[in-house]
N, C-alpha and C positions, 0 to 999 in steps of 0.2 A: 494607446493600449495596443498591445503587437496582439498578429491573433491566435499565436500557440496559447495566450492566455487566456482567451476567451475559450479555447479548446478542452484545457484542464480542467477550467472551471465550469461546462457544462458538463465535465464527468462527476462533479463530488459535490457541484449546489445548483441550487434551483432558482430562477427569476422570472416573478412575472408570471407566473404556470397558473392555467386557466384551468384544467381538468375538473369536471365536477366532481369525481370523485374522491382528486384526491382534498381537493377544496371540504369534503366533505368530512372525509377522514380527518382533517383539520380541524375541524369543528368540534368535530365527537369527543379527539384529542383530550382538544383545552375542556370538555366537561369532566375529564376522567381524573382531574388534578387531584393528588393525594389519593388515588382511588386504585387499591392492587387486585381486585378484583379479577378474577379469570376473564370475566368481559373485558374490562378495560387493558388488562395488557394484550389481548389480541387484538383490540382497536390498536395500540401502542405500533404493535407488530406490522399491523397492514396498513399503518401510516410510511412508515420505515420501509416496506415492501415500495407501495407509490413510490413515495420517494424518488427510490434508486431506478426504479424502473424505468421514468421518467428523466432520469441523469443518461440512463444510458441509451432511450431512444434520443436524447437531446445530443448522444456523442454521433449516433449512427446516421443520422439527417445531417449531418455534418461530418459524414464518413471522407471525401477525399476531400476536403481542405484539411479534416485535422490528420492525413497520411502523408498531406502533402507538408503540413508543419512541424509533426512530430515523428513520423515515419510509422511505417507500416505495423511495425514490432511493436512500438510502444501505445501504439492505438491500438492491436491485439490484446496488447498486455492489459491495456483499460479497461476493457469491453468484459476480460474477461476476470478482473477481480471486481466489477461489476457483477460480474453473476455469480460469483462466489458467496457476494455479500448476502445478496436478493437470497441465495438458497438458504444460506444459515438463519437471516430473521423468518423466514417458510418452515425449515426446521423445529421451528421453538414454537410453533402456534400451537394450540391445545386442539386435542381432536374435536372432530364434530358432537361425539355427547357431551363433551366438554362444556363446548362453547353452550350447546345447546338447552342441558338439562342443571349444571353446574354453574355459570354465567356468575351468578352471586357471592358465590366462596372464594374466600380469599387465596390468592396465588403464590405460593411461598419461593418458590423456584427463582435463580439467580438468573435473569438474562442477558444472555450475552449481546451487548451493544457494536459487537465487529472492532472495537479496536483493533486488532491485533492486523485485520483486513485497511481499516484507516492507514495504519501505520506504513503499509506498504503502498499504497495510494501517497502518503505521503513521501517518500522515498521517492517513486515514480517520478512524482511531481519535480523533486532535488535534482533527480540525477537529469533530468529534460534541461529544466532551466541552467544546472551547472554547466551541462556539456554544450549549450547554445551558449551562454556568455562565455566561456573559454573558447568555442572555435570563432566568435566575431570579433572577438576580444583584440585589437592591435599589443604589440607587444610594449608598445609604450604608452602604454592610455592607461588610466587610473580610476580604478571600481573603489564605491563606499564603501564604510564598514560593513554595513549588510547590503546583502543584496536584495533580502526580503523587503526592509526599509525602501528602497527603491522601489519595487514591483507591489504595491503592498494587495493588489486582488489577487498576485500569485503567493502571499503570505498566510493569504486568507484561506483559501483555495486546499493549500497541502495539508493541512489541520481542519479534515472534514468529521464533523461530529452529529449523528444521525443520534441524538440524547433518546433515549426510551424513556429514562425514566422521570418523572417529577422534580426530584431533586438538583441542584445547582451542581455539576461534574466540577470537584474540585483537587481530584487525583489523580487527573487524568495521566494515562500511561506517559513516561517522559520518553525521550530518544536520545540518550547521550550519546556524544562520539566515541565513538571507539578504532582513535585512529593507528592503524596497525605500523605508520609509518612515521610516529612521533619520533621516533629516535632516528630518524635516517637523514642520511647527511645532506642528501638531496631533494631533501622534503620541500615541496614547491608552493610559494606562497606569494602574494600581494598585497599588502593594505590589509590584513588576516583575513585571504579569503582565497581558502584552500583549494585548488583547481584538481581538477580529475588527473589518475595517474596511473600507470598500468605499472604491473608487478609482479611477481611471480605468484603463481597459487600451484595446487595442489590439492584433485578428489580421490581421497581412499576408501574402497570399498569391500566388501567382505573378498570380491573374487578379483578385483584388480586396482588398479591406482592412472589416474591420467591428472599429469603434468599441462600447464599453459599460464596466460598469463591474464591475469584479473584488472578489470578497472575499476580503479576503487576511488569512492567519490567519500572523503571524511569529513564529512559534518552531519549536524543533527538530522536522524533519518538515514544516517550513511548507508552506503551498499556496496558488494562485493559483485564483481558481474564479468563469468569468465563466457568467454563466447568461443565459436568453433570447436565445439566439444564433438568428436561422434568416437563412438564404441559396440562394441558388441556386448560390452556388459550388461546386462535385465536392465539394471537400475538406471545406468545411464542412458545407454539407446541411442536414442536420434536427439538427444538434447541438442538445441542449437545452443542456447544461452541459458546460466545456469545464476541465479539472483540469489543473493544472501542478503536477507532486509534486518538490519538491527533492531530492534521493536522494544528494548527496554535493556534494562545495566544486566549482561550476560545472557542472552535471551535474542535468537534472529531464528525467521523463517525463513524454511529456503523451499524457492519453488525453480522448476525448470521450463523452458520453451521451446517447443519441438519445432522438428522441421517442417511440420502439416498446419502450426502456428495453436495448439494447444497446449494448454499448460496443466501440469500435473504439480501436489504439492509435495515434497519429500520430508514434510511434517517440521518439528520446532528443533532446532539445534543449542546446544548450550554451551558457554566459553570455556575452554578449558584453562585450568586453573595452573597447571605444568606449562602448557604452553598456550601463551597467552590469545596469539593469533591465528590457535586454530578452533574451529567450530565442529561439536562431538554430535551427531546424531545418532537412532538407533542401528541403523547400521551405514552412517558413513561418517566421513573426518571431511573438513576442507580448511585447508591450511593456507596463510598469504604470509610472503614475508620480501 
């Protein structure tokens, strides 16, 4: 087992975890089965809170080997779609009369399970292990068909599913490719196992537009990821590196990474339908071809 995997995977599952509390929360959990009660989905919630909180003191105690395996950015970037997550299930908890005076009425409200957060965890995950097997890769050496088949704890690992509810997740969001480079004549391949590739991109925004060029990783989970960005535009700023996560068929977030190593989101982008390879936000466009 190399140990960037043991890295990923104390960011998105848990082993072994002794905590009483959250041991306890486990407990409560499994009594709450079939049970939508405003108490038991705030049990649900501060299971899913533990959880993650516990994924990401398990990345931080193991802050420079996983800087040293994965680099500094993308241990950044973990830590802090980590706390993305932890805020959103914080978000949903029912206030204190809630819990308090309410506890037994039933909860009708849809909760959001962080997919859309998953999905870029799993990406994360894609683009580490892609760009580690392509630069160790000899040029004449020969990778399986999957490479997740190979790796199968780093298979496991990028499809983290923090379930809230009772029920068996049997829809769970998919992550088709959406590869912008199916038609290109130098579209690069092995044993069908599509290696990271840089290419032109393009962010337009209400006051300006900046040109460079994107690394784009096309497989399930794919990602656009243009780097050395700076501007004086608002919107862009001090982006170091700018992530387009595919999250479902027409459908990526995009968030960015400063220079200070904080990440802001620039909200959900959707495929445009005229041109296929560009991503329409509310106010920006980012285009690869």
């Amino acid at each position: 087992m190399k140990p960037y995997h043991l890295l990923i995977l104390s960011a998105v599952m848990l082993s072994g975890c002794n905590e009483v509390n959250y041991a306890k929360l486990g407990y409560q959990v499994k009594g709450c089965f079939a049970d939508t009660t405003i108490r038991c989905n705030d049990i649900r919630l501060k299971f899913a809170i533990a959880e993650t909180k516990l994924a990401r003191q398990s990345l931080m105690d193991n802050k420079q080997q996983a800087m040293t395996e994965i680099g500094e950015a993308n241990y950044n970037r973990m830590l802090a779609l980590l706390d993305q997550k932890i805020k959103l299930f914080e978000d949903q908890r029912p206030n204190l009369y809630m819990r308090w005076f309410q506890g037994d009425k039933e909860d009708y409200r849809e909760i959001d399970q962080g997919w859309a957060i998953n999905a870029k965890i799993q990406a994360l995950g894609h683009q580490i292990q892609t760009t580690m097997n392509h630069s160790n890769q000899p040029l004449t050496s020969t990778q399986p068909d999957s490479q997740h088949d190979s790796n199968p704890l780093l298979a496991e690992v990028i499809q983290p599913e923090t379930d809230i509810s009772d029920a068996p997740q049997t829809n769970t969001p998919s992550l088709p490719v959406q590869n912008v480079e199916e038609n290109s004549s130098d579209h690069s391949s092995s044993n069908n196992i599509v290696k990271p590739r840089t290419i032109d991109c393009q962010i337009t925004t209400v006051d300006t537009s900046h040109k460079g060029k994107c690394h784009f990783i096309a497989e399930k989970g794919g990602s656009f990821t243009l780097s050395s960005i700076n501007s004086q535009n608002p919107l862009i700023g001090d982006t170091k590196t700018l992530h387009v996560y595919i999250v479902d068929k027409g459908i990526a977030e995009v968030d960015s990474l400063h220079e200070d190593g904080i990440t802001t989101s620039w909200g959900t982008a959707t495929r445009s339908q005229k041109q296929k390879a560009c991503w329409v936000g509310d106010d920006f466009k980012i285009c690869a071809w």
